[in-house]
Every structure is written in structure tokens, then in C-alpha cells.
VEXKOLLO-318695 format. One record per residue (C-alpha): residue in three letters; x, y, z. Coordinates in nm, 4 decimals. Each point is the difference from the previous one (the first is absolute). Layout:
ALA  X  Y  Z
...
***
This chain:
UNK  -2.0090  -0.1379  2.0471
UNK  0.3481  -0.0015  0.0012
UNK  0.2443  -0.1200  -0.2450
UNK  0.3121  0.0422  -0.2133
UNK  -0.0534  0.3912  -0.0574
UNK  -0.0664  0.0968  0.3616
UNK  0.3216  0.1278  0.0574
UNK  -0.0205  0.2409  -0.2739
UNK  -0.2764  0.1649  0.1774
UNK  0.1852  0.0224  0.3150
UNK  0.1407  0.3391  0.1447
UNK  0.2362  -0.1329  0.3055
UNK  0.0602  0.3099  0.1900
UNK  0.4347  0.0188  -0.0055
UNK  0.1087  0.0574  0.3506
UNK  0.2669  0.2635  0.0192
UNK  0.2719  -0.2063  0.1078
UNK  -0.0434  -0.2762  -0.2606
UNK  0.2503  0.0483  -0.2723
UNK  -0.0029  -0.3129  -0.1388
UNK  -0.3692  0.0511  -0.0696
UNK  0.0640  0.3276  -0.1549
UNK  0.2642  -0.1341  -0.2026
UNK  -0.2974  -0.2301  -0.1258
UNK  -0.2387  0.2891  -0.0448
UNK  0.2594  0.1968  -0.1907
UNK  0.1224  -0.2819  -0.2117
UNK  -0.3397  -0.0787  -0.1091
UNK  -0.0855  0.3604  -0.0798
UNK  0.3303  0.0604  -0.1586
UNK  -0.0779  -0.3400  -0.2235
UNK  -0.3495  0.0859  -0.1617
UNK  0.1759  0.3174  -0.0650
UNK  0.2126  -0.1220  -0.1921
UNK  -0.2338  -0.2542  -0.1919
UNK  -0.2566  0.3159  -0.1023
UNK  0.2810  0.1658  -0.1372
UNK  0.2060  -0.2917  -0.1735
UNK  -0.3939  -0.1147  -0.1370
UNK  -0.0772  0.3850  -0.1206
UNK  0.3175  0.0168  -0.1952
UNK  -0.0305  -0.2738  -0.1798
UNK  -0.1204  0.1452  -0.3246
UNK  0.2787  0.2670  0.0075
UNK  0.1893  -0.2510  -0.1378
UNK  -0.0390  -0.2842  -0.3496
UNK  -0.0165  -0.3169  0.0789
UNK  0.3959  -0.0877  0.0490
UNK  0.0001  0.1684  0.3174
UNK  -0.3493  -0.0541  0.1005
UNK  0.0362  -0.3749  0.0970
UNK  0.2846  0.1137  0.2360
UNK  -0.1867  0.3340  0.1547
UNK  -0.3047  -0.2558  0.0057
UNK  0.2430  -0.2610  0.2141
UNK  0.1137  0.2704  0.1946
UNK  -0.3580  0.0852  0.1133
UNK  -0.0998  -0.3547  0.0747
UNK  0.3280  -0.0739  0.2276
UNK  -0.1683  0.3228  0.1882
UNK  -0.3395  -0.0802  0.0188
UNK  0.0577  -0.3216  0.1183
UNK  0.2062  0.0890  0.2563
UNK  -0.2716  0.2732  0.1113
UNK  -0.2591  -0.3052  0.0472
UNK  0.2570  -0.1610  0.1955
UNK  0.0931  0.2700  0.2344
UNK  -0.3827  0.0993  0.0651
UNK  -0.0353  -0.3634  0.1418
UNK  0.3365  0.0092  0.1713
UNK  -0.1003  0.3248  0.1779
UNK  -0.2932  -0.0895  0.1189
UNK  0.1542  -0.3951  0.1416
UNK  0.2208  0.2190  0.1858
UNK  -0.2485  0.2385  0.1494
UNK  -0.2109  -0.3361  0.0841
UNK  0.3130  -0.2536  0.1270
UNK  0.2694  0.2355  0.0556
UNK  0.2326  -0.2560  -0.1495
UNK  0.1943  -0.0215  -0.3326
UNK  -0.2110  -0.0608  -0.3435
UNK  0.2345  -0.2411  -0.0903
UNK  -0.2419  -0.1832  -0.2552
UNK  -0.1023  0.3169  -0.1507
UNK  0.3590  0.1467  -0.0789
UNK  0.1062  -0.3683  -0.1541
UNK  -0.3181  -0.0186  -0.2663
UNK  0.0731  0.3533  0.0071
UNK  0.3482  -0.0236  -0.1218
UNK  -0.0418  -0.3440  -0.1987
UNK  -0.2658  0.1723  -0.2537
UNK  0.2567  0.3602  0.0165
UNK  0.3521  -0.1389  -0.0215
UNK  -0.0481  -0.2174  -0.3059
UNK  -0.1883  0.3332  -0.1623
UNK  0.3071  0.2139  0.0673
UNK  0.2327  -0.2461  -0.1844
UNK  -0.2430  0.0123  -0.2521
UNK  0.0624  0.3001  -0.0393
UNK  0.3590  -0.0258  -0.1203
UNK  -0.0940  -0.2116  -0.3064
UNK  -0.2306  0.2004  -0.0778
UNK  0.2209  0.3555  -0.0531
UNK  0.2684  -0.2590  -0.1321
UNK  -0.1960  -0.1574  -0.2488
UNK  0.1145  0.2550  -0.2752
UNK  0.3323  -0.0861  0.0910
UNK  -0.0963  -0.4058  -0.0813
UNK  -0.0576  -0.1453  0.2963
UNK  -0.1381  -0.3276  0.0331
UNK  -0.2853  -0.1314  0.2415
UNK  0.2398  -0.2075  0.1190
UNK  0.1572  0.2825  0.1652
UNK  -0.3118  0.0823  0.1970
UNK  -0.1186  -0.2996  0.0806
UNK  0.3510  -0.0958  0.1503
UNK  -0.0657  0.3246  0.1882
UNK  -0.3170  -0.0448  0.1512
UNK  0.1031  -0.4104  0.0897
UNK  0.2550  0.1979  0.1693
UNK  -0.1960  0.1748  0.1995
UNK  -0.2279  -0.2609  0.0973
UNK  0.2486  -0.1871  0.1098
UNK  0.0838  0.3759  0.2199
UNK  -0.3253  -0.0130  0.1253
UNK  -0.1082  -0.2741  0.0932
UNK  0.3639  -0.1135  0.1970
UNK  -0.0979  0.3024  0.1673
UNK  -0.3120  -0.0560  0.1185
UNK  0.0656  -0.3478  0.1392
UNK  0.2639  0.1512  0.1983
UNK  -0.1647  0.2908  0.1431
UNK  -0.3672  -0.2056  0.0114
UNK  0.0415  -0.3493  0.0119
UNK  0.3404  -0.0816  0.1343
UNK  0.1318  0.2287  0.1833
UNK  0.2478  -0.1246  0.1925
UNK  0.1795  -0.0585  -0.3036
UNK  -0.1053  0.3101  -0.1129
UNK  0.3993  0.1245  -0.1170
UNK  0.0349  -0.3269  -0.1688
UNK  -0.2950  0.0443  -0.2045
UNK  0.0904  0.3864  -0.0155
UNK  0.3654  -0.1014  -0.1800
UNK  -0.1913  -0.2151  -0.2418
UNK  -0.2223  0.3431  -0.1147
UNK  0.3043  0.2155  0.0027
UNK  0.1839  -0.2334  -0.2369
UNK  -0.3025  0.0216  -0.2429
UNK  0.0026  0.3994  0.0684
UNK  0.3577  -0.0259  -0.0582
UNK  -0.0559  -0.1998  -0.3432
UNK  -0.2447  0.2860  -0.1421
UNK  0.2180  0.2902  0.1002
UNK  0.2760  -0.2105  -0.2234
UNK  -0.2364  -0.0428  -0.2715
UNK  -0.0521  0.3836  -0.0022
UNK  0.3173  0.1576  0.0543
UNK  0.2281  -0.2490  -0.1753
UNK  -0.1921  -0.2626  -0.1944
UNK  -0.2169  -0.0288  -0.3050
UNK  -0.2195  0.3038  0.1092
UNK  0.2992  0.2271  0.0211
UNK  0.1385  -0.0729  -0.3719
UNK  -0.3905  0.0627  -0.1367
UNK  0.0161  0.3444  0.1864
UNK  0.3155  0.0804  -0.1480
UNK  -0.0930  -0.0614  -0.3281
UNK  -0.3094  0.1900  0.0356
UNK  0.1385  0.3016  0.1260
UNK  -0.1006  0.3300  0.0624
UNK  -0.3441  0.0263  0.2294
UNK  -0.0407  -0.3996  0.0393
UNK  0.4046  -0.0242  0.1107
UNK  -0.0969  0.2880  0.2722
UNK  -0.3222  -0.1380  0.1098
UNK  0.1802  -0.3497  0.0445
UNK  0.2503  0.1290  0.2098
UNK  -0.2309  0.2028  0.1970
UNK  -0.2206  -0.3592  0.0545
UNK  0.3430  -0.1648  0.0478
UNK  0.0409  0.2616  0.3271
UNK  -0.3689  -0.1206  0.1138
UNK  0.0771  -0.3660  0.0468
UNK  0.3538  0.0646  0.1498
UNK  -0.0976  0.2908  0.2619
UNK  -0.3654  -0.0182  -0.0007
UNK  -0.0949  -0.3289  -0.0240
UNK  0.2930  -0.0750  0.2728
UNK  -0.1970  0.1677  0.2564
UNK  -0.2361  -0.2850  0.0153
UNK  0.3095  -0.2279  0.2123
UNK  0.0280  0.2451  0.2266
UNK  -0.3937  -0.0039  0.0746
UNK  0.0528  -0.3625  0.0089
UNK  0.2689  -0.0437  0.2625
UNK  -0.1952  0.2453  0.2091
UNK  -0.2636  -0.2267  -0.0161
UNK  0.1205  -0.3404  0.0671
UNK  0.2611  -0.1545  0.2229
UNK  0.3279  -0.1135  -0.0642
UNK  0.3958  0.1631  0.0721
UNK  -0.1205  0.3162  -0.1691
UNK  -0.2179  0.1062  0.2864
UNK  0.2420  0.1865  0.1873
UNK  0.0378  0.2728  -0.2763
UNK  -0.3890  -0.0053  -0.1398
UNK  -0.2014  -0.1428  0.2471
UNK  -0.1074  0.3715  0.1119
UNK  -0.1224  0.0925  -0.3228
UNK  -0.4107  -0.0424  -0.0977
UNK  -0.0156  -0.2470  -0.2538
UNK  -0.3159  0.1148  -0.2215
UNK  0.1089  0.3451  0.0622
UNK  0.3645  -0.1064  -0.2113
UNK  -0.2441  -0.1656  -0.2358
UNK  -0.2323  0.2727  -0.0670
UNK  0.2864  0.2411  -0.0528
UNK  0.1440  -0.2469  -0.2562
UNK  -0.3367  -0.0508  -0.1861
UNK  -0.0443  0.3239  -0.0658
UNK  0.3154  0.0850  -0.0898
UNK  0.0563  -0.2806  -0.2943
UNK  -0.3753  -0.0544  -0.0702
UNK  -0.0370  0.3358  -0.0838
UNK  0.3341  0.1104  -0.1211
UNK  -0.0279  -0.2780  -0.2675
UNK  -0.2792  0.1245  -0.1281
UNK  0.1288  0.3738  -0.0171
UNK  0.3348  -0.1075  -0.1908
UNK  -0.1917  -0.2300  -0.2672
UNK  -0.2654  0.3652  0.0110
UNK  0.3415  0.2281  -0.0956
UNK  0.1262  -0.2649  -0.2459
UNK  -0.3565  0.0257  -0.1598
UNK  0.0009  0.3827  -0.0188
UNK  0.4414  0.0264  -0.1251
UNK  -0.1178  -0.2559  -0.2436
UNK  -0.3442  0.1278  -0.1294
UNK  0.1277  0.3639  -0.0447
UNK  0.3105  -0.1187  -0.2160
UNK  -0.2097  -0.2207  -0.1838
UNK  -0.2559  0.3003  -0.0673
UNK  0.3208  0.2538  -0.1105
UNK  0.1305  -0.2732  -0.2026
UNK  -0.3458  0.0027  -0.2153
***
């Protein structure tokens, strides 16, 4: 009978010319990688940094699930997982700004700071989604309206509240925030560019040529990932001069 977990059992041969499905493939494999060995190392570590290697390896794993599904929708339809990619992203994105209260808590940050973080990226996420899924014609209307909540997290980062609690944490946490604060400017500002290249609007002249889950996938792996490897270093820097200190 066939139900929820068929897909997991599926092999989809890849056709050689299919990129965007191998981008899928690789993104997948690349994913549960990276939750095995966020998981495994866990215990390397006391229980400060756990819940952040621990978040680290969720934001992974559940974007593994996602892109096992999304490959095999786009061996079956050949079209864009759209819904995929949005829960996706709604359950990830909110996880990754998570993770900057977390490594600033020592510091004294607030919860306030990451829930205004993750309403912020709701708010992202969900303007995007009605422009690329639901109405697209509007589609760089609703695009502004995400990129001005984008906009208002890099500002909370670089400049605002978050900044001044990295600052006066120093040392590993100050270089670990910076290197997240590079994520969301570069990294996370691939995701327009997969987004103009998938919907219309004046921008189509300059990305319409590009594959949009292709941009996507890049830009998944890149953040997802990376995240989790800078909060893994911040772990280890902090651990081992915690362990010399004693």
C-alpha cells in the first residue's frame, strides 16, 4: 500500500542532463551528512554548547527530509517543490536565528531578541512564498516586503542589540557572530537571486536564465550547513579554553 514513506523507498534513476535533480540528490546527501556528524559530536561537548550543536543538527536533518521529498516531486512533476522548500525553510530559518541567542546568551541576551528574530523571519518567509506561490504577478511587490524583513535582521545583527552582546562577549562568541553576521548578508542573500529567477517581474531580463531550485539548493547548503560548522568551531575554541583554564 502506499503512503507517506513511499518516497523514501524510491530510487529515481537521475538522467545525465538533469542538474537540477542532482543538485537535489547532492543536497540531500550533503544534509544527512551533516546531521550524523553534528548528532555524533554532541557529547564532545557539556551542555552549554550542546543545545546549539544539537540545533545545528536538527536545522540539517530537517532539511534532509525535505530535500528527499523535493527530489523525488521533481523526478515525478518536473516542476518546482515550491511547498516543500517553504515548510522547509519556515521550520530552518527560525532555527538558525535561534541560534544567535543561543551563543549570545552568556553575553545576556534576552528571548526577546530571538523571538523578534524568528517573527522576522516569518514575516521573510511567508511574504515570500505568496509572491513566488500564490500571487505571482505581484510577485516583486511581495518580494520588497521579504527583503525589508531580511533587511531588518541583517540590522539587528550587524548594528543592533545582537552586535553590542557580541562585543561584550568577546573573544570566540565576537568571531563566531561575525562569521554568522557574513551568512545572512552573503549567504542568505542568495535566496533573492533564486527568487527573481523564478518569478516574473522587471528583474527578468538579468535572472530569468538562471534555474531557480538550482540557486536555492546552492544557497541551502551553503548557510544550512555553514551555520552549523561555525556554532561546531565556536564549540571546540570554547571547550578547549575552558578545559586549559581548569
Amino acid at each position: 500500500m502506499k503512503n507517506f514513506l513511499t518516497p523514501l523507498f524510491l530510487s529515481p534513476e537521475i538522467a545525465t542532463d538533469d542538474y537540477v535533480g542532482f543538485t537535489f540528490f547532492v543536497g540531500c546527501m550533503a544534509m544527512m551528512a551533516a546531521s550524523v556528524f553534528f548528532f555524533f559530536s554532541m557529547n564532545n561537548f557539556d551542555k552549554k554548547w550542546k543545545t546549539s550543536i544539537l540545533v545545528s543538527a536538527l536545522i540539517t536533518f530537517i532539511a534532509a527530509v525535505h530535500y528527499w521529498y523535493m527530489r523525488d516531486y521533481w523526478y515525478t512533476h518536473g516542476n518546482s517543490p515550491t511547498f516543500f522548500r517553504y515548510v522547509d525553510w519556515i521550520l530552518t530559518v527560525p532555527l538558525m536565528c535561534v541560534e544567535f541567542y543561543l551563543i549570545l546568551k552568556a553575553a545576556g541576551a534576552k528571548k526577546s531578541l530571538m523571538w523578534r528574530l524568528i517573527f522576522l523571519s516569518v514575516i521573510m518567509l511567508v511574504t515570500g512564498y505568496f509572491g513566488e506561490a500564490v500571487y505571482r504577478d505581484q510577485a516583486w511587490l511581495w518580494g520588497l516586503v521579504s527583503g525589508v524583513a531580511y533587511f531588518v535582521i541583517v540590522y539587528d545583527i550587524w548594528l543592533g542589540r545582537a552586535k553590542k552582546l557580541a562585543q561584550e562577549a568577546g573573544g570566540a562568541v565576537l568571531a563566531a557572530h561575525k562569521t554568522l553576521c557574513w551568512f545572512v548578508l552573503v549567504g542568505w542573500a542568495i535566496y533573492p537571486i533564486g527568487y527573481m529567477a523564478g518569478t516574473p517581474g522587471w528583474y527578468e531580463g538579468i535572472f530569468g536564465g538562471l534555474a531557480m531550485d538550482v540557486v536555492y539548493n546552492i544557497g541551502d547548503a551553503i548557510n544550512k550547513i555553514g551555520f552549523g560548522l561555525v556554532i561546531y568551531n565556536l564549540a571546540v575554541i570554547a571547550s578547549s579554553k575552558e578545559n586549559v583554564t581548569v
